[in-house]
N, C-alpha and C positions, 0 to 999 in steps of 0.2 A: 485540536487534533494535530497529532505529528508524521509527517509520513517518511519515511525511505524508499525511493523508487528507484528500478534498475532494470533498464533497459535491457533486455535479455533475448538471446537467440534460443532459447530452450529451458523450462521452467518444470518443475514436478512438485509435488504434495505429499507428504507419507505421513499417517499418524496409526499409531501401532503397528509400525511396519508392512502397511498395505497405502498401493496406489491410491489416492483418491481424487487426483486431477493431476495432467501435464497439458503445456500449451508447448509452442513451439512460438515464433518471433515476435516481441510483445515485451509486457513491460508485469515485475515481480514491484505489488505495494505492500509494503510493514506500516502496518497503520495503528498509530497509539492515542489514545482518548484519554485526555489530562479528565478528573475530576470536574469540572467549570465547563466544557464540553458543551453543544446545545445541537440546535437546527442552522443555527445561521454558521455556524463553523462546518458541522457537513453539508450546506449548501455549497459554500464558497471554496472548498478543498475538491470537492467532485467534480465545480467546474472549472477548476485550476490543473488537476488530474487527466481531466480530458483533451484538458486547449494542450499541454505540457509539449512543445514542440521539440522532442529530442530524437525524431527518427530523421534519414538522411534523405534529399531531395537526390533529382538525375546527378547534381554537380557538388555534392557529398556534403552540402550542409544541413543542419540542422535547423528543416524548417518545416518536415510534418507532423503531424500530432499522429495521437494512435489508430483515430478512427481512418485518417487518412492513409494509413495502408495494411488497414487491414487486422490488425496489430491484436493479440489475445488480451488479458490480462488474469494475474492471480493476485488475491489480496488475502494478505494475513494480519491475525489480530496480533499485535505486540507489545504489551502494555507495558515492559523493558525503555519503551522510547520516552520513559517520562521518569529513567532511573535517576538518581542525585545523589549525586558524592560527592558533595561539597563537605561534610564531613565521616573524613575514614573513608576507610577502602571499599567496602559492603554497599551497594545501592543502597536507599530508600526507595520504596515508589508509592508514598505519598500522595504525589499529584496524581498517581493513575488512578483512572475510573474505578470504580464498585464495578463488578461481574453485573450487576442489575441494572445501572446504567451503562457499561460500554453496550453488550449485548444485540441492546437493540439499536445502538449507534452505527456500531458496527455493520448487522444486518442490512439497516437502512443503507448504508454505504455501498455494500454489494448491489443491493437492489439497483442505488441511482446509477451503478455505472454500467450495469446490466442494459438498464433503460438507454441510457446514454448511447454505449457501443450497439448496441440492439443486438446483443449474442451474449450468452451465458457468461460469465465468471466463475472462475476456480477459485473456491476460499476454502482456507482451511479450515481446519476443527478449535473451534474459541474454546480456549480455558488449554488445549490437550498439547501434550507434548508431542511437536513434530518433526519432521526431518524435509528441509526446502532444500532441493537441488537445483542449480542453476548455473546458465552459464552467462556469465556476463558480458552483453556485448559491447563492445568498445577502449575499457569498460565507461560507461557512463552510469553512476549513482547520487541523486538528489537528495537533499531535506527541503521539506516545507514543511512550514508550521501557522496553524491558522490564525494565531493569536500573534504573529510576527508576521504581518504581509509583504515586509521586507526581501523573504526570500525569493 
């Protein structure tokens, strides 16, 4: 699983051109599900997701996580984070999940962090074309990748 995370002062959803969630200070996940995918990768990303200390303490560093103040979250499916152009210009995406396995990866994902923060999440519409708006704040924007715990 690959994520892109971005700290955000203001998040929305649109899929067919209707609201379907905004959050306000909080953090937007683009989350891609390679193929090879399993439990132990959305174990270990959900609690890497949560601990993720990028909001700012009294003395402006970065040292609470999201639960610690409070913080929303919206996660989107984006199975794009597993594009490869290693050869030509045109992605492949290959390594991205089947629609029959991300699905339920994904779901699950919402679910743990739902659990996690103990307040709903805003996720988008999987498979549908949408429109993310956001503001970024800082800006600060992450990759993690479960299969690289380097990051």
């Amino acid at each position: 699983m690959r994520v892109v995370i971005q700290r955000v002062s203001h998040a929305s959803v649109r899929v067919e051109g209707r609201e379907t969630g905004t959050i306000a200070h909080g953090m937007v996940v683009l989350l891609g599900i390679d193929r090879e995918d399993g439990d132990d990768d959305l174990k270990w990303l959900s609690n890497k997701v949560e601990k993720l200390r990028i909001f700012e303490d009294d003395e402006g560093h970065m040292n609470r996580d999201i639960g610690q103040v409070g913080g929303e979250m919206v996660v989107v499916s984006q199975f794009t984070l597993f594009g490869n152009l290693r050869k030509g210009s045109r992605p492949s995406f290959n390594r991205s999940a089947s629609p029959r396995k991300a699905l339920p990866l994904y779901r699950s994902f919402v679910r743990e962090m739902e659990k996690r923060l103990g307040k709903p999440v805003v996720a988008g519409s999987f498979g549908a074309m949408m429109e993310i708006d956001l503001t970024n704040d800082g800006p600060v924007t992450l990759i993690i990748d479960s299969k690289d715990k380097r990051f």
